[in-house]
N, C-alpha and C positions, 0 to 999 in steps of 0.2 A: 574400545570403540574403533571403526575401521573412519580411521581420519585423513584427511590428503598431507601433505608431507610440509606443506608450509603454515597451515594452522596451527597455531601455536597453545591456544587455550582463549580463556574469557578474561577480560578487566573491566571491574567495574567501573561506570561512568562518574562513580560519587567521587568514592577513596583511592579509587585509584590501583585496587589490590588485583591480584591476577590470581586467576585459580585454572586446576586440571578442568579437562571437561567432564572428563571419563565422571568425577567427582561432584562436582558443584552445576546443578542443572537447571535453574531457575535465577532467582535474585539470589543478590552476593549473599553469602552466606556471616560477612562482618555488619553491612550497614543496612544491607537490604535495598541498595541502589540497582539499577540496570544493569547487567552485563552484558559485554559486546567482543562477540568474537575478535580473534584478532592472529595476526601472520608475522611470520619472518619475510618481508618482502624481500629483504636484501636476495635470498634465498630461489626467487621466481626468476626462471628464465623464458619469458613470454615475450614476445613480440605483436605485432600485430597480425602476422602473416601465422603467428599460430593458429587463431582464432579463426581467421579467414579461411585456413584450409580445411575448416571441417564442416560438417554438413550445417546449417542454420535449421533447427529441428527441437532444440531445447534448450531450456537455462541452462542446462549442466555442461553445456559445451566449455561454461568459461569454471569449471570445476577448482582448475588451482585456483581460483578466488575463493573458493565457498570451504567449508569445513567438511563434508562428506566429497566422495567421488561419483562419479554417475553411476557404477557399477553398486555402488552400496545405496542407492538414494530411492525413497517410496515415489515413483514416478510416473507418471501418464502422461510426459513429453508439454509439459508445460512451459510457457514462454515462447520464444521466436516467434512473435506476434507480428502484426504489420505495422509498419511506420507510414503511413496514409498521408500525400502531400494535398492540399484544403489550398488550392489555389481562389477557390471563390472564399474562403474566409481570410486568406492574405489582402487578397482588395478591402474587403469589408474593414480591417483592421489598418490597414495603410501601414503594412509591413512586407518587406523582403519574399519571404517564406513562413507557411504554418505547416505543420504536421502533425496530425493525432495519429498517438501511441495507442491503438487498438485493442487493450488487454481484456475484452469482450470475446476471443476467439480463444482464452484457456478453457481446459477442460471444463469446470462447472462454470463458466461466462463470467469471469472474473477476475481480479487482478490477485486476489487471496491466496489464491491456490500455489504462487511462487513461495509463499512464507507457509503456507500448511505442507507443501512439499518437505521444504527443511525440518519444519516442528516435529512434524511427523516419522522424518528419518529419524533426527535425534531421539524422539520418545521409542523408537524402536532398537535402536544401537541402545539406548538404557536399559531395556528389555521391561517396560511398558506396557502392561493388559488391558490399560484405560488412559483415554483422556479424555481433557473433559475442560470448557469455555463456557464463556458468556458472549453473546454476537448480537450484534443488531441484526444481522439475517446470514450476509454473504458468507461468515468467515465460518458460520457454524457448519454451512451446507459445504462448506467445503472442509471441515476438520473431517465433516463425518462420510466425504469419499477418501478423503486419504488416508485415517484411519483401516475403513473397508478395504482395501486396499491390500493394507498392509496383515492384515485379519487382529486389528485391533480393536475392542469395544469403544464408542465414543459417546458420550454426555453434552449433550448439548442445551443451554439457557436461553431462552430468547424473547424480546419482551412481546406483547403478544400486536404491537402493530406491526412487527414484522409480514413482510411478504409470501402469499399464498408461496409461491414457487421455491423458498426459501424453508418453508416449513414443511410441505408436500416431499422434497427430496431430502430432506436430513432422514424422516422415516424411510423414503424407497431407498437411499445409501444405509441403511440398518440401525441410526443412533438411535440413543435413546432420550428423545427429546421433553425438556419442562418448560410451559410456554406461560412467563409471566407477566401478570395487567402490569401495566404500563410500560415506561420506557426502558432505555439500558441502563441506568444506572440500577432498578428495579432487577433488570434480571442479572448484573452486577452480585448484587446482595445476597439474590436465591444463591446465584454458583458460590459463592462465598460460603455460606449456610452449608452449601452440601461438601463441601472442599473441608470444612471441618471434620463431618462426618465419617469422608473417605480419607485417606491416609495412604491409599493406594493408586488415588487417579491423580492421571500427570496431566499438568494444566500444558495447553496450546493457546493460552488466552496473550493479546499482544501486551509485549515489554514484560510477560513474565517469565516466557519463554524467551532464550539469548536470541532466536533464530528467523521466527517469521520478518523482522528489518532485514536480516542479513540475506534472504532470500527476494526478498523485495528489489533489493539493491541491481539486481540482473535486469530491470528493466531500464535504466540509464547503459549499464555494460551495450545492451541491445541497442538502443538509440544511437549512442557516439557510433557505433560500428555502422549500423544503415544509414549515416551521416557519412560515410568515408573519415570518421573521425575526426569532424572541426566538430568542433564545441557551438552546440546551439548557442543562443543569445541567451532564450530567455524558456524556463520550462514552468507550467501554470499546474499543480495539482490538486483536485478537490480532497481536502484537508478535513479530518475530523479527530482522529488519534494521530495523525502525522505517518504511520510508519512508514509508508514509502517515502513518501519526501526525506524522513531521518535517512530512512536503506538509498535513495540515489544519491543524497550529498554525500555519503561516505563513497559509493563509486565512482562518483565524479571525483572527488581526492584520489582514490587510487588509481584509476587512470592519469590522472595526471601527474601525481607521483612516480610512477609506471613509465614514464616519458611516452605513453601511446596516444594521449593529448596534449594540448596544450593550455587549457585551462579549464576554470570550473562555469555551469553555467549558472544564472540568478534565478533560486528556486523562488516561487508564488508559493502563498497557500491560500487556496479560493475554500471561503465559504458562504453559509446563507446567513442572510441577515440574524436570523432567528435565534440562530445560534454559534455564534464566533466569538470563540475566549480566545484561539487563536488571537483575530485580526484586533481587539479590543488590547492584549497584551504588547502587540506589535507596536501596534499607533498609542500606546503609552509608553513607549520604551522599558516596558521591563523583561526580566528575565524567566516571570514563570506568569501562567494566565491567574485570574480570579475566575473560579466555577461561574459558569453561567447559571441565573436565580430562574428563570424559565425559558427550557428550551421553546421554541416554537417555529416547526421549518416540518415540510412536506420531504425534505431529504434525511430521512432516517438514515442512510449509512453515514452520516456525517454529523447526522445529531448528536454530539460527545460532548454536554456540556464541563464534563471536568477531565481533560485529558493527561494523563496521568507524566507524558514525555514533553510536556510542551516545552521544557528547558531545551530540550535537544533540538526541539523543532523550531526555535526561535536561534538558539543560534546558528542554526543551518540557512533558515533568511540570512543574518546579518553577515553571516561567513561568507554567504556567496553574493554578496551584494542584493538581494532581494526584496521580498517585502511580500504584503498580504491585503488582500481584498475580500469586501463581500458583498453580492450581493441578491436582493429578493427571490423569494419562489417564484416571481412570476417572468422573472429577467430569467433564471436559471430553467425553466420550461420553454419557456421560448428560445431557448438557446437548442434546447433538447431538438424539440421541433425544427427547426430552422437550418442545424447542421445534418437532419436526416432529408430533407430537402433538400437544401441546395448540393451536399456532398454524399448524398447515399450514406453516411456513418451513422451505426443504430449505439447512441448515448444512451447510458441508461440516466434515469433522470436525477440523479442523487451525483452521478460522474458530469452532468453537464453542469456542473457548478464551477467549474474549469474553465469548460466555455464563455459562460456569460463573464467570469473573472477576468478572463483574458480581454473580450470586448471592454469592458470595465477599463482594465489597466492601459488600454488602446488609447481610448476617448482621453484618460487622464495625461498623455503622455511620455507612458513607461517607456516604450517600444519606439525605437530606430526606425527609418522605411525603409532601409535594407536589411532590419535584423531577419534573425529566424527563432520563430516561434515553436515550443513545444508543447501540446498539450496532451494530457494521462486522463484518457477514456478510460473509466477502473473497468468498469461493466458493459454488461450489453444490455440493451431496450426492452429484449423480451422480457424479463422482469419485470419491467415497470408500464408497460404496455398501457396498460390499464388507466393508468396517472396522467400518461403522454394523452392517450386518446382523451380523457375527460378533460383538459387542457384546450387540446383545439373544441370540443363538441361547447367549452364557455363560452369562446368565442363564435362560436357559431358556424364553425366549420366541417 
């Protein structure tokens, strides 16, 4: 495998074991836990003036972090998104500063394609003919451009509420798509089903591949740096499987371990009422969720009632000082709406659960009036256009 020179291999999160990568490419191969890349930092000689002196054009800028180099990576220059200052939602919030993280400007409109990048390099340094997920919509539609891409065949599950524009481009990017009733856990099952069959398709599906958190993770790298490198306060992200939030609190540690910050910020995880094992595990203090018994939320990219990392994702709250919110469709639509208003930012509607979380965590007192706010727009609105529009057209607008 063409690997950058401080990546060290995988260890798993359970036992604790470390394995080659070239070798071990999925769950550990002892217990069947998560494995998470991992580096000789001692080893990096980075500053910040590294980083600064190169163009702002890609995640692979910050390469010594990642496991591949830019030169070996399946890439369509995703990341170096904009960091959008929301001075009318800092008043509205009676804080400091807000900024949304605009991951609506990647390639396929989304935040996915920083962890389909990596999955995808990896399944192709394995030498890879297929792979093949389960998605509630975004993650598939982007397996199956970066695959293409890379001229790999892709498999894609999806349950069939998923999104016209979701399902429309997995076929115009070439996959080959199964669109099963009901929800993700349902198309869970189907790819399961077919993952037995084949023997040959390499799953990109999240936490089973080491990679899509690890590529996620460049969206905090990006933030602290369009910060001049203070540490925001406080960062809000809409939460369903966790993996970004998992990928920024490991960035946030390495930065600050890195001595290029100075501390970690307090990750959120916003969901909808409907459905949050997250916020139900939080606010009972334990350390892994109970499946939710029925989803019911209009935000399907977050609809996960059984989220398979929630260990990670809870102690990445309590690590960083954070916590968890949720709340309803119709707060989380009117969030949608309301920051395309007042700040021109097109949320998609499943990512404004961030939003209205943040207003939430406002009103309760989370937030300083001098802190600064971060909030992770995964997607863009043209997706959900549809949802947004029939929203105001309830109200009568």
């Amino acid at each position: 495998m063409e690997t950058t020179p401080a990546f060290e291999g995988l260890r798993c999160v359970d036992c604790e074991e470390t394995f080659d990568a070239a070798e071990a490419t999925h769950r550990c191969p002892d217990c069947g836990g998560i494995l998470d890349p991992t580096y000789d930092y001692d080893s990096l000689d980075v500053t910040r003036e590294t980083f600064e002196s190169r163009r702002f054009d890609s995640m692979w800028r910050y390469e010594e972090l990642l496991p591949f180099s830019r030169d070996a990576a399946v890439s369509m220059g995703e990341g170096a998104t904009a960091l959008v200052e929301c001075p009318t939602l800092a008043d509205e919030m009676g804080v400091g500063e807000v900024y949304v993280k605009d991951e609506g400007r990647n390639p396929t409109g989304t935040f996915k394609d920083r962890g389909q990048t990596v999955a995808v390099t990896a399944a192709a340094q394995h030498g890879a003919s297929d792979v093949a997920l389960a998605s509630a919509g975004n993650a598939g539609q982007s397996a199956a451009a970066y695959a293409g891409r890379a001229g790999i065949d892709s498999h894609v599950f999806l349950p069939s509420r998923s999104g016209f524009a979701n399902k429309a481009m997995v076929n115009v990017h070439g996959g080959d798509m199964t669109i099963v009733e009901g929800r993700i856990g349902d198309a869970g099952a189907a790819f399961d089903d077919a993952m037995d069959e084949h023997d040959d398709w390499y799953s990109v599906k999240t936490f089973e591949t080491p990679y899509r958190h690890e590529g996620k993770k460049t969206m905090y790298y990006e933030t602290a740096e369009q910060l001049d490198w203070e540490t925001p306060d406080h960062v809000v992200y809409p939460t369903g499987g966790g993996v970004g939030l998992v990928g920024m609190h490991k960035a946030a540690k390495e930065l600050r371990d890195l001595g290029l910050t100075d501390d970690l910020p307090a990750m959120y995880a916003a969901q909808a009422e409907g459905c949050a094992p997250i916020v139900r595990a939080f606010q009972e203090g334990r350390d892994v969720h109970e499946p939710w018994d029925t989803p019911d939320t209009i935000c399907g990219g977050i609809e996960i009632p059984d989220p398979g990392a929630s260990p990670l994702v809870l102690e990445a709250l309590r690590e960083s000082d954070g916590g968890a919110v949720a709340t309803s469709d119709e707060a989380i639509l009117d969030a949608a709406t309301q920051v395309a208003a007042h700040e021109g930012l097109e949320m998609g509607a499943t990512c404004a659960a961030a939003a209205s979380g943040a207003s939430a965590l406002a009103e309760d007192g989370a937030f300083g009036e001098d802190d600064t706010v971060v909030i992770l727009n995964t997607g863009t609105a043209n997706k959900d256009a549809d949802v947004l529009r029939s929203h105001l057209m309830s109200k009568g607008i």
